[in-house]
N, C-alpha and C positions, 0 to 999 in steps of 0.2 A: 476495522477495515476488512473489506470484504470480499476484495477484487481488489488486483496489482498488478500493472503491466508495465515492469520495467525494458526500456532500449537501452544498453548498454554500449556505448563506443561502436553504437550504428551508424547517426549522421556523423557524417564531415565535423559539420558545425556544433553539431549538439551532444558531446557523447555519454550525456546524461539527461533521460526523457521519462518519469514517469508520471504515469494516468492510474488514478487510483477512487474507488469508491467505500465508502463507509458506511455498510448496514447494519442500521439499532433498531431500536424497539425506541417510538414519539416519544413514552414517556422519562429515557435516560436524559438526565439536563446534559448540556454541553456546551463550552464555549466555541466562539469561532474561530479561527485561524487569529493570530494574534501575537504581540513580542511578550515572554514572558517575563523579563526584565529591563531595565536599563542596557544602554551600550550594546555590544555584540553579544547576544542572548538565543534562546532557542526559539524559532517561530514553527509553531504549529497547533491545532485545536486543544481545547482540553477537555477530557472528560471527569467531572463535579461529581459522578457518583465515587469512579474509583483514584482518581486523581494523576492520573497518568494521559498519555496522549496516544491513537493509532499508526499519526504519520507526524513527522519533523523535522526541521533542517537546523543546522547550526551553521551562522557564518564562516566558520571554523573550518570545514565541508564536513564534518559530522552530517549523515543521513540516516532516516530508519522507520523502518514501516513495519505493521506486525498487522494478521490476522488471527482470528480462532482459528481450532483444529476441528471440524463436528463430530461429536461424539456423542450421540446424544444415551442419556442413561448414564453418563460417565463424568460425574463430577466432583471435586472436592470440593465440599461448602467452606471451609475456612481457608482457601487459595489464594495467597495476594493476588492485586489485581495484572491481568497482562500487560497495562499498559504501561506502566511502571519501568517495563523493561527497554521500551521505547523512549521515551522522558528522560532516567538512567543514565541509559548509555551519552543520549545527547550531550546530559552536563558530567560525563565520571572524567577524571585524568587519568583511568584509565587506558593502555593502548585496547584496537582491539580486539586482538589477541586474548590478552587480560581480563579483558571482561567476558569475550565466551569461553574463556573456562571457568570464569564465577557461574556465568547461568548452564554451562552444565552441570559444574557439581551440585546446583540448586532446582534444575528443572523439572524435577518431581515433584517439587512442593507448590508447583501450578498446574492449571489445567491446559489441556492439550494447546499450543500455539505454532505460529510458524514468524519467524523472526526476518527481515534483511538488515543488514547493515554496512555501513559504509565510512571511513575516515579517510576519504579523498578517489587514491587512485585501487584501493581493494574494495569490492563489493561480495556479501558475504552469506549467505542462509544458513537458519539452524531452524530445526525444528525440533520439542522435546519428543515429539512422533516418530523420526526420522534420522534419528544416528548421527554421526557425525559431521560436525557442520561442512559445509561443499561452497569452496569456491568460487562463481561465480565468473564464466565466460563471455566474452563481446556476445551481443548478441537479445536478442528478446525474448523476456521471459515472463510467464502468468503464473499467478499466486490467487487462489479462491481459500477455499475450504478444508481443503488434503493439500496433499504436500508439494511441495514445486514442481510447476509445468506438469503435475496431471491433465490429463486431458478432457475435464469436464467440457462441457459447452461453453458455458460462459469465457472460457478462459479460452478456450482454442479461437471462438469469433473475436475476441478481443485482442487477442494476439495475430493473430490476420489482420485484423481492424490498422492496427499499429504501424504494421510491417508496409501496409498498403501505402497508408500515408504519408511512413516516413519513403518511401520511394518514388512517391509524384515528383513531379516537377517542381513543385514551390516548396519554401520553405514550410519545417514546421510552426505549425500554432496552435494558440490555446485555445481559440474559438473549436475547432475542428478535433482535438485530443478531449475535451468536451463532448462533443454530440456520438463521438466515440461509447465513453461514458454512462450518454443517455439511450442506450441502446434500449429497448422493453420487448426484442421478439424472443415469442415464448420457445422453447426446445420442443422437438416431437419428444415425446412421453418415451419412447426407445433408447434418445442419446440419453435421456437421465441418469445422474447418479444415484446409485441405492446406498443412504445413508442413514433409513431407520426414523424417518422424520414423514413419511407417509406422503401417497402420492399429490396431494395437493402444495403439500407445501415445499415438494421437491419442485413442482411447474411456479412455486411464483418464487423461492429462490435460484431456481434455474436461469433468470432474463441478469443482463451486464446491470440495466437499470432496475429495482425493486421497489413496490407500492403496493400495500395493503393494508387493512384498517388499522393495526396497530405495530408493523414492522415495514422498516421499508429503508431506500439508500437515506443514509440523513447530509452527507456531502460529499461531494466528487471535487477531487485535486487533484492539478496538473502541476506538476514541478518540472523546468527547462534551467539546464544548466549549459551555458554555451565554455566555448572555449577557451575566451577569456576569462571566466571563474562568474561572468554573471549569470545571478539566480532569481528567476520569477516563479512564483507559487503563486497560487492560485486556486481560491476555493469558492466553492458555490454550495448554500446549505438548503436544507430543504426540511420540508417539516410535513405533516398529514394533510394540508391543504396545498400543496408544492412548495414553488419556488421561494425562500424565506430572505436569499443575501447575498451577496461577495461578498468575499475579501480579499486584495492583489498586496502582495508586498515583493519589493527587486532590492536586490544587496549582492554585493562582492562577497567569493567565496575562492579562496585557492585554484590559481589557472590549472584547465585541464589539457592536455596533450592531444595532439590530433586523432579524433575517432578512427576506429576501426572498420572493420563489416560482418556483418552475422546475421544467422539464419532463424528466422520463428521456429521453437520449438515444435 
């Protein structure tokens, strides 16, 4: 996952809103959005190389979504895989508490990530980049490449994007948290980040949406959790020649308490 625009305890109605996109390289296999077991199980993609997932929900209200850190030149080749840490958590009995102190006393022995996590009414980031994990306020928040609510482009228009939306008149939806998503305007070469991966590939990682000949978004998910505890996800994959599939799934998830209000980062 690549891009993450969580609303926290913004709408009224919704106090759990995120839009979210996942850039791979065509050739990593991956499954789609999907229940990984029988009964109340974890639903989210999977990724077949390292076996772990980017984004997930548990009936349970277990949430959690992880990006890379960019770093380029700076890798460990025998690093379990990030996603692992995402998948994990979904099914540990773990509190979690408990578990971010396992992945910090472990978070060396991966390469750079930036983690959120969720068991209901606490929302959480850690980064092994970025010190101690920070509790997460109402409020909208972007997640790229570096570390929470930097202010890349991608992340600032998307976090506007959000803000905007969830403040119109109508309710939120998934159509429109979507086209959010499919954003593809390039950044002037000025707002760019200098991250050591050279000018070309900072302008076509720079766009909300990404396409090129061999990396590019491979799906965009909307997760809406209303206040009653119901949860739609929703993904949309995509592949080198575009658009490849949905997949929608709705399930009961522990009632959430009347949203709050909060400011785009």
């Amino acid at each position: 996952m690549c891009l993450i625009v969580l609303a926290y305890r913004v709408h009224p109605d919704y106090p759990v809103i995120i839009a979210a996109n996942r850039d791979e390289f065509y050739n990593r296999p991956a499954l789609a959005l999907h229940q990984w077991g029988p009964g109340p199980s974890v639903v989210a993609g999977r990724d077949l190389e390292g076996g772990g997932t980017w984004m997930g929900v548990h009936p349970n209200g277990r949430m959690a979504a992880l990006t890379n850190y960019r770093e380029p030149g700076v890798r460990i080749t025998t690093a379990p895989s990030r996603g692992h840490l995402v998948s994990d958590f979904l099914q540990s009995p773990q509190t979690l508490n408990d578990y971010l102190k396992k992945i910090q006393s472990i978070g060396s022995d991966y390469n750079g990530f930036n983690l959120i996590l969720s068991e209901g009414e606490r929302w959480v980031y850690y980064s092994n980049r970025g010190g101690a994990p920070q509790e997460l306020q109402p409020g909208v928040h972007g997640l790229s490449n570096h570390l929470l609510n930097t202010p890349w482009p991608k992340v600032v228009r998307s976090c506007r994007a959000m803000k905007n939306h969830l403040s119109s008149h109508r309710p939120p939806d998934v159509e429109s948290l979507m086209q959010l998503l499919q954003d593809s305007a390039v950044p002037p070469d000025k707002d760019l980040p200098q991250t050591g991966v050279g000018l070309e590939w900072e302008r076509r990682l720079g766009t909300v949406f990404i396409h090129s000949p061999i990396y590019g978004t491979r799906a965009s998910t909307v997760l809406m959790v209303a206040r009653d505890g119901t949860a739609r996800i929703c993904e949309r994959a995509f592949d080198h020649d575009g658009f490849a599939g949905e997949v929608a799934q709705t399930f009961t998830m522990p009632a959430k308490p009347p949203g709050g209000s909060g400011a785009c980062p």
